[in-house]
C-alpha positions in Angstrom: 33.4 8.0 17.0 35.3 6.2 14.8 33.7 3.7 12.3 34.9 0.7 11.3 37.0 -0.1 7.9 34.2 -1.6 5.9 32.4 1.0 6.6 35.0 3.3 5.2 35.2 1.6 2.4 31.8 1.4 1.5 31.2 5.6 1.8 34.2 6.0 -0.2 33.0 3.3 -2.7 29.9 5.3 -3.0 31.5 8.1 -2.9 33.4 7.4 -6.3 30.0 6.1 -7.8 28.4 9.5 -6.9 31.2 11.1 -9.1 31.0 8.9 -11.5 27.2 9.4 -12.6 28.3 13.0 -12.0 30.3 13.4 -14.8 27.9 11.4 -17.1 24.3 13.3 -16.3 25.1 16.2 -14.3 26.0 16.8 -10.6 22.5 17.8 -9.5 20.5 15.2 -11.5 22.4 12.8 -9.6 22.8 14.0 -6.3 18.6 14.0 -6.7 18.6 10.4 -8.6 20.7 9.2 -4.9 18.1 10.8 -3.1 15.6 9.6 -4.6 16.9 5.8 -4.7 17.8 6.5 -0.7 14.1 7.6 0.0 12.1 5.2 -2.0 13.1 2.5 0.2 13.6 4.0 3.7 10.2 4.0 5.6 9.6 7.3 6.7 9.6 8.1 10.6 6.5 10.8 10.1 4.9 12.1 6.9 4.6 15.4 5.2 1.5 17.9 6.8 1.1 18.8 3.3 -2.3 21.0 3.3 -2.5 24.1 5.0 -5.5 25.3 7.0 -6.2 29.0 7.4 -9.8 28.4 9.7 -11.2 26.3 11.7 -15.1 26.4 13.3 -15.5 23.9 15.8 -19.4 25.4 16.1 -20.2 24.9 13.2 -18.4 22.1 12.4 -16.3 23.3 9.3 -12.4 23.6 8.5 -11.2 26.3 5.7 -7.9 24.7 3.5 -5.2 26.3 1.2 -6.9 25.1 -2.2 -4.9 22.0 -3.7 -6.1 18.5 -5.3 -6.0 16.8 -1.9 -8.0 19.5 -0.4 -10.7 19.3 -2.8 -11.1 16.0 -2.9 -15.1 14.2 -2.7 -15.3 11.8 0.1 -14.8 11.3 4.1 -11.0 11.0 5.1 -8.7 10.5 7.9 -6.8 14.3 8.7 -3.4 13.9 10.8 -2.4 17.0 12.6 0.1 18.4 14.9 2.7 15.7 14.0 0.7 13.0 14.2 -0.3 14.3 17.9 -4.1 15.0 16.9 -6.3 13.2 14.6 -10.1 14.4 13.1 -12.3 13.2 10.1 -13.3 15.3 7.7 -16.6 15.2 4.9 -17.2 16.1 2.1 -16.7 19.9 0.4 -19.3 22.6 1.3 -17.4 25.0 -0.9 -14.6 24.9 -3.2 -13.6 28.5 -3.7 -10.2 27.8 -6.0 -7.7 29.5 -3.6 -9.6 28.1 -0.1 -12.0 24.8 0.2 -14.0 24.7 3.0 -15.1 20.9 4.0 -17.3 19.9 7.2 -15.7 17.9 10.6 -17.3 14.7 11.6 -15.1 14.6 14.5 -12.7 15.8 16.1 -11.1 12.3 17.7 -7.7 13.9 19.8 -5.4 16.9 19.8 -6.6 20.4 19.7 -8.0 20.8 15.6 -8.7 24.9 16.9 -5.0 25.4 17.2 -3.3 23.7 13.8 -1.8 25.2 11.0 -1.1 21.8 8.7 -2.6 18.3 8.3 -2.2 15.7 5.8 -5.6 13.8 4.5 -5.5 10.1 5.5 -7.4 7.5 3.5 -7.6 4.8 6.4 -10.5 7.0 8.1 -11.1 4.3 10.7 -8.2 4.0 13.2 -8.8 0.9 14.6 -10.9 -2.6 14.1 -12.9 -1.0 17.4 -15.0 1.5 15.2 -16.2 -1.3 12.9 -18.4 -2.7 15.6 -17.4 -6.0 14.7 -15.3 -8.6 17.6 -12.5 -8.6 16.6 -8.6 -10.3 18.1 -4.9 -9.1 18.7 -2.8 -12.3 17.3 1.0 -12.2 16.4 1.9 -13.8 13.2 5.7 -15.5 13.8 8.0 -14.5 10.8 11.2 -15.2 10.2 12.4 -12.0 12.1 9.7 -12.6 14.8 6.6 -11.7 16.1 4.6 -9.3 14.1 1.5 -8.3 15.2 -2.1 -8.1 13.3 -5.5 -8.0 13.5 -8.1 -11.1 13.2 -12.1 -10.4 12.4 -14.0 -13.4 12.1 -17.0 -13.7 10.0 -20.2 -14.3 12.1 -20.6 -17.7 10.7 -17.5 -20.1 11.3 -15.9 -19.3 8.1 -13.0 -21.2 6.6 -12.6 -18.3 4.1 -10.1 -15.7 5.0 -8.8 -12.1 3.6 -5.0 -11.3 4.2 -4.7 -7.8 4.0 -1.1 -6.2 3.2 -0.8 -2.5 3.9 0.9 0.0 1.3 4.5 1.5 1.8 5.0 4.1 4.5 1.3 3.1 6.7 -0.1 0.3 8.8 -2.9 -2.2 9.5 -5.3 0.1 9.7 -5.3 0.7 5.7 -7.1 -2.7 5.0 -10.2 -2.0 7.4 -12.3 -0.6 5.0 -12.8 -4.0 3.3 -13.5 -5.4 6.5 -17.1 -4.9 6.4 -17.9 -6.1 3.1 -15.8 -8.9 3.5 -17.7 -9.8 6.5 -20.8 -9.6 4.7 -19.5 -11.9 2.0 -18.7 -14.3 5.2 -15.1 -14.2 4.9 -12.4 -13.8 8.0 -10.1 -10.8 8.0 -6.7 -11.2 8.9 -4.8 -7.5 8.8 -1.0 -8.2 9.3 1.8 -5.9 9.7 5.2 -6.9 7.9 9.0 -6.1 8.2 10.1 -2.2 8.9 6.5 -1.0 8.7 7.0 0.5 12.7 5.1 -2.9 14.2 6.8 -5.9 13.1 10.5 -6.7 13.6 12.8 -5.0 11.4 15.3 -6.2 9.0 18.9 -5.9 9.7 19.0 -3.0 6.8 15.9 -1.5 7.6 14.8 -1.0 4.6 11.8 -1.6 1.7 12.6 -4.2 -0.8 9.7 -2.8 -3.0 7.9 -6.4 -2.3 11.2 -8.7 -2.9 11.6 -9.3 0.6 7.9 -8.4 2.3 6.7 -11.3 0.7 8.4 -13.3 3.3 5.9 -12.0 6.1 3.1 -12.7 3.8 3.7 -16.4 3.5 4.0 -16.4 7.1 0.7 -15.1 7.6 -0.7 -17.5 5.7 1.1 -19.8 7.2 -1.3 -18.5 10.3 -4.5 -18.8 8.7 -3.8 -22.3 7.3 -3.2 -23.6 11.0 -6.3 -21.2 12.5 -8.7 -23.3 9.8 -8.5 -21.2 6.2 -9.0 -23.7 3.6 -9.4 -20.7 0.2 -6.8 -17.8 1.0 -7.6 -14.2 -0.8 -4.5 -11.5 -0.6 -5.4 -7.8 -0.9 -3.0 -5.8 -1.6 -3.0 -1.7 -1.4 -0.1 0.2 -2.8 3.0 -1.6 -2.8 1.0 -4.1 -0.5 -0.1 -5.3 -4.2 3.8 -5.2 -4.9 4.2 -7.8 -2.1 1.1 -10.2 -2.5 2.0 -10.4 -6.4 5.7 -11.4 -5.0 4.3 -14.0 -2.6 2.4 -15.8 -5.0 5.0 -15.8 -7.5 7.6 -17.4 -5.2 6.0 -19.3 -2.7 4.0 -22.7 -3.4 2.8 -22.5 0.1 0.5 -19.7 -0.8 -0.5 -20.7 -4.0 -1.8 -24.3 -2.1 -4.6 -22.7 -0.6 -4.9 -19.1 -2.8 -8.5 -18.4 -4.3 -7.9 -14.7 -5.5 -6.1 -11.9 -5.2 -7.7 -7.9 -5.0 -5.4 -5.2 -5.3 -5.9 -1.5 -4.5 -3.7 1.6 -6.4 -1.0 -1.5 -6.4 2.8 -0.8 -7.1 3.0 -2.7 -10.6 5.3 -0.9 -12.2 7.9 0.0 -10.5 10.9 1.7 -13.0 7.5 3.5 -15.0 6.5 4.7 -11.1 9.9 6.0 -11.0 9.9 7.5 -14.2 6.4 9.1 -13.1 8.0 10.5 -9.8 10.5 12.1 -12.0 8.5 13.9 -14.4 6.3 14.9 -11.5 9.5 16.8 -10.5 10.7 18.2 -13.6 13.8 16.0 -14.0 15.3 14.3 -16.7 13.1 11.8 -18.8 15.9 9.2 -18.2 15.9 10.3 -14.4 13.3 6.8 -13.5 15.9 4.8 -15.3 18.7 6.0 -13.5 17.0 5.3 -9.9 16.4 1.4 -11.0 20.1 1.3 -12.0 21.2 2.6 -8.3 19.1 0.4 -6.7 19.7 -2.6 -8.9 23.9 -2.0 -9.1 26.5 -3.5 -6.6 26.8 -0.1 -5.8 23.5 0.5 -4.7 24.1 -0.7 -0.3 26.3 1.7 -0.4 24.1 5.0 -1.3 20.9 3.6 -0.2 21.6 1.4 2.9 19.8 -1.8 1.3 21.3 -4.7 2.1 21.1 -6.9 -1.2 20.5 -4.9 -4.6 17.0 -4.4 -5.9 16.2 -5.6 -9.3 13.1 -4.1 -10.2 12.7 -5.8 -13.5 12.8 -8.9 -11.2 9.8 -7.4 -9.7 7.5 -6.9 -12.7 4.7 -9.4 -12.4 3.2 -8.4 -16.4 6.4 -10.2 -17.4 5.1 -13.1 -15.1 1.6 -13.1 -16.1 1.4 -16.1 -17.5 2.2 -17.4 -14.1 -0.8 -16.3 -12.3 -3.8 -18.9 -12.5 -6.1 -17.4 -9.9 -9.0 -14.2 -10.4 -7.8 -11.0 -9.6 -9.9 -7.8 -8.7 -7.9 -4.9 -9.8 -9.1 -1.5 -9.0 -7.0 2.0 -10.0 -7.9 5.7 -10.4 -6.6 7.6 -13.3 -6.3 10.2 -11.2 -3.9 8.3 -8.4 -1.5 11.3 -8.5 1.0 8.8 -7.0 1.2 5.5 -9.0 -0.2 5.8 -12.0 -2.4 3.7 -13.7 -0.5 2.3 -17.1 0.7 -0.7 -14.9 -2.4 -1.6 -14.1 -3.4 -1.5 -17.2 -0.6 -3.0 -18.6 -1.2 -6.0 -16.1 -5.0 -6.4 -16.9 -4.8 -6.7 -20.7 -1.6 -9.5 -19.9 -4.4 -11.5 -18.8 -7.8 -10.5 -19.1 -8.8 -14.5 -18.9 -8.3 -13.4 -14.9 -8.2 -10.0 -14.0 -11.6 -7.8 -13.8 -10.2 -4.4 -14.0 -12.3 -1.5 -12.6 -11.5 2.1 -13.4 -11.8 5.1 -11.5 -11.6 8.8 -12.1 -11.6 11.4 -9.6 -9.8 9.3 -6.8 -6.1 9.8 -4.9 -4.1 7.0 -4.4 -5.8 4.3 -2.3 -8.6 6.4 -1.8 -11.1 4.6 -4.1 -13.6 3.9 -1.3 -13.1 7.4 0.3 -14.4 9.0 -3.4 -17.1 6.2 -4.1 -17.4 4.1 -0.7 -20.9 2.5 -2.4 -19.1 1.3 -5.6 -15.6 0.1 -4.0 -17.4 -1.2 -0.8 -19.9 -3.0 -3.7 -17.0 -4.5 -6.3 -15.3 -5.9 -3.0 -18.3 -8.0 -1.5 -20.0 -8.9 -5.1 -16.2 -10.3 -5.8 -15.7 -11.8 -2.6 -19.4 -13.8 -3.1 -18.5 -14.8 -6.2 -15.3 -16.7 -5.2 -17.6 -18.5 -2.9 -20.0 -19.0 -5.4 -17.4 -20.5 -7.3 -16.0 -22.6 -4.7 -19.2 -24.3 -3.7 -19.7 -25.2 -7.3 -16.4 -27.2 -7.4 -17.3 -29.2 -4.5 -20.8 -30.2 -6.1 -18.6 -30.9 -9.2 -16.3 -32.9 -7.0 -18.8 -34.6 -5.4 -21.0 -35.9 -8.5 -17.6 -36.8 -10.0 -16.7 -39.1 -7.5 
């Protein structure tokens, strides 16, 4: 096949950047540096089965695991098996032996658990709005690149309060339905939306992340929806980079802010060169490795060895430099422990603006896994916050009222 001159160009343009950061760090560090920049923003097509499982007793209800920190960890998760072909919730640990953990099965939902030899540990743990018992509706959301489809829960009263909830990188709508139910209680509406390259809505014409400088788009779209479906106060959660991409939408678009009451965040991307940095160290590269990755993605270079179609400035992205922009409550929750994004953004961002941000720590916890470790707390923080916005709503109006 031949390919076309641009084309051509571009590899060989990459090419001589490749060999270029060569010769300065090291051919290794930066064939790993382009890897990394490469991966970082290209949705994966299946993840990792990263725990290995060595027995399985269907009887009595119990799976033996290689010992590892995901392994071990306290709660109720999600566990993906067989590619993605079989699916099974698993409690808490009966026994944490060091080289084996053995953990009970709730459920064993499809695929044949008995037979595997890997899974990864999922925080979603419900696969669908049809487990929360609550009605719930398939709408589409128009974008710019088109239809993209989410999921609406109404709160039992007619409520002109809504949730938009923005998945992390690399999963789907179903991350947000564990803040369903509390938001329900709190009487808000739910709106779970899917955005660009996520494996639902349309894809851009690079098919790539932009680390939350182009999601954000889809976001004002969606509440674009909910503003013509009756929201009159708009809250954005954000898990993961999902946090990257709300932040982004409220900094750049007026349309949200109209109608924007607070923002929660979840293990959110703040950060993203110290993140970088993080992922380095976590694989024993260079301490300037992190730095290197932000210059690949942010140089005219950077379409070429990553596939983006516009470069990535992730300075541009850092919403503590922004803080003062922000006017609206935030509930930020993080575990010290995230293993994945760690915290120091978080708490960077928090003590930029402690006037609006209620920061609430956790230990013990995996990355967006707050409410699989302590489901009463998070589940708790989220509906306590969520009433308190419309605590504080209802007061303006009276105000409002014996004003005029």
């Amino acid at each position: 096949m031949r390919r076309k001159p641009g084309a051509v160009a571009t590899m060989a343009i990459a090419a001589g950047a490749v060999g270029l950061i060569a010769v300065t760090i090291g051919a290794a560090t930066a064939a790993m540096a382009v890897f990394f920049a490469r991966k970082v923003v290209t949705p994966p097509e299946r993840r990792e089965e990263d725990v290995r499982i060595t027995r399985v007793d269907l009887a009595a209800g119990e799976i033996t695991l290689v010992g590892s920190e995901e392994a071990r960890m306290r709660g109720r998760y999600g566990f993906w098996f067989d590619r993605e072909a079989g699916h099974a919730r698993l409690g808490d640990v009966i026994e944490d032996g060091g080289r084996e953990v053995r953990r009970s099965i709730e459920s064993v939902d499809f695929g044949r658990l008995d037979r595997a030899t890997r899974g990864r540990f999922n925080g979603w743990y419900h696969l669908g709005p049809w487990e929360l018992e609550l009605p719930y509706e398939n709408v589409v959301v128009e974008t710019e690149l088109g239809p993209a489809p989410a999921w609406l829960v109404r709160a039992t009263d007619d409520s002109t309060r809504w949730v938009i909830q923005v998945h992390g990188r690399g999963v789907r709508r179903p991350e947000g339905l564990r803040a369903v139910p509390p938001a329900h209680d709190a009487g808000w509406n739910s709106l779970l939306i899917s955005y660009r390259n996520d494996g639902e809505a349309p894809e851009s014409e690079d098919r790539r992340y932009g680390l939350g400088g182009t999601e954000w788009a889809d976001v004002v779209a969606a509440t674009r929806f909910a503003v013509e479906h009756g929201a009159e106060e708009i809250v954005l959660m954000g898990w993961s980079m999902g946090g990257a991409i709300s932040l982004q939408a409220v900094l750049r678009s007026a349309e949200v802010r109209e109608r924007l009451v607070g923002v929660m965040l979840d293990s959110p991307a703040i950060d993203w060169a110290d993140i970088l940095r993080f992922q380095g160290q976590l694989n024993n590269l260079p301490p300037e490795f992190g730095d290197l990755v932000v210059r690949l993605l942010g140089g005219p270079l950077g379409s070429g060895l990553t596939g983006i179609g516009a470069p990535i400035d992730v300075v541009e992205l850092d919403p503590i430099a922004r803080a003062d922009e922000f006017d609206v409550p935030m509930l930020l929750m993080h575990s010290v422990d995230d293993g994945f994004v760690p915290i120091d953004g978080s708490r960077r961002f928090a003590a930029a603006r402690p006037d609006l941000i209620e920061f609430e720590v956790f230990e013990g916890a995996r990355h967006t896994k707050l409410w699989n470790a302590e489901p009463e707390r998070w589940t708790g923080l989220v509906r306590s916050w969520l009433e308190r916005r419309t605590e504080s709503a209802a007061r303006m109006g009276d105000e409002a009222q014996i004003a005029g």
